[in-house]
N, C-alpha and C positions, 0 to 999 in steps of 0.2 A: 445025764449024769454030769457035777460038777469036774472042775478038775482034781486031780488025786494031791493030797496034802499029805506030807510027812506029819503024824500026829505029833511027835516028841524028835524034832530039830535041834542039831547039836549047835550050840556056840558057835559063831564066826570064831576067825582067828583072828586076831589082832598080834599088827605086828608084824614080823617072819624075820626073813634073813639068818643070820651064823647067832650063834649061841652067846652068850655074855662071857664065856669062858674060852671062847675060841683062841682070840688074837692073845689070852693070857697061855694057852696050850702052846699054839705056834711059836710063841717066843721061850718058852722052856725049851722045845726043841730045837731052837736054832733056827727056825724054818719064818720067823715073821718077814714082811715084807718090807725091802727096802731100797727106798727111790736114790737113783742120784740125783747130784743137786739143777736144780734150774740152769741153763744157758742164759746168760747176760748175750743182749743179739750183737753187741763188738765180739766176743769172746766164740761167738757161733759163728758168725763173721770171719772173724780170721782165720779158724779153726778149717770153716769150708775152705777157703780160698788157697790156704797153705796147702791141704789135700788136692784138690786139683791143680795147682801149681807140681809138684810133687807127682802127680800122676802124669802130666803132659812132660817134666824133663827125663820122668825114666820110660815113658810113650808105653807107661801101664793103665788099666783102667783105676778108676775114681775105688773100686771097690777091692782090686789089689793092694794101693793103696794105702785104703785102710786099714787091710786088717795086715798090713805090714807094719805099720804104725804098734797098732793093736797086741801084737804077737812080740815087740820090740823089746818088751820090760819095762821096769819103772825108769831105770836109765836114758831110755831108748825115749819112751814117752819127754820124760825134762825135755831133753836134746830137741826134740820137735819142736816142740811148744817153746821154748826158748830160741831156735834157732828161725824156727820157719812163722811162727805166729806175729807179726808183725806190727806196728802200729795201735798194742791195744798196752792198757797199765798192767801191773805189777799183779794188782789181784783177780784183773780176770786172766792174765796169764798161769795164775796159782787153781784159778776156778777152772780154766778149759784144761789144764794136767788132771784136777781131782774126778773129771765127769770121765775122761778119755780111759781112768785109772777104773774107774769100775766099771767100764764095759769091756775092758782088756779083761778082769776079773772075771765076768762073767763070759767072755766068751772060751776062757780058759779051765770052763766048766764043763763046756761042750765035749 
């Protein structure tokens, strides 16, 4: 006997993934996804090195920290990134405030 054949096989799917409607859903309710912006490697650069600077004169870990940083407010953030970011221009001083800023956000969602 040969092998067994579905007589009447339905259509492949072509295609998949989220619905045509999805990401226009998500964003009605507030919930679309949203990146911070890219690191410039000066602005990531500084950013590291201020943090461990910072962690070695208060003989905190790298990830106290942060989220001391983090926890700071938008004041507290300027102050860092102005004070401790060193050697880098103007706009990626303005770029490593705006990335620091929504992860202070989002971890103030925790």
């Amino acid at each position: 006997m040969g092998p067994a054949r579905n007589v009447h096989p339905r259509p492949r799917r072509q295609g998949g993934g989220r619905s045509a409607l999805y990401e226009e859903r998500r964003s009605a309710r507030g919930t679309a996804v949203q990146y911070a912006a890219e690191w410039s490697d000066a602005a990531a650069q500084a950013t590291f090195d201020a943090l461990h600077a910072g962690s070695r004169q208060l003989s905190t870990g790298i990830c106290s920290r942060t989220e001391d940083v983090l926890t700071s407010g938008e004041r507290g953030i300027g102050r860092f990134v102005a004070r401790d970011c060193k050697g880098i221009s103007a706009a990626d001083r303005a770029l490593a405030a705006e990335i620091i800023g929504v992860h202070a956000e989002r971890m103030s969602l925790c």
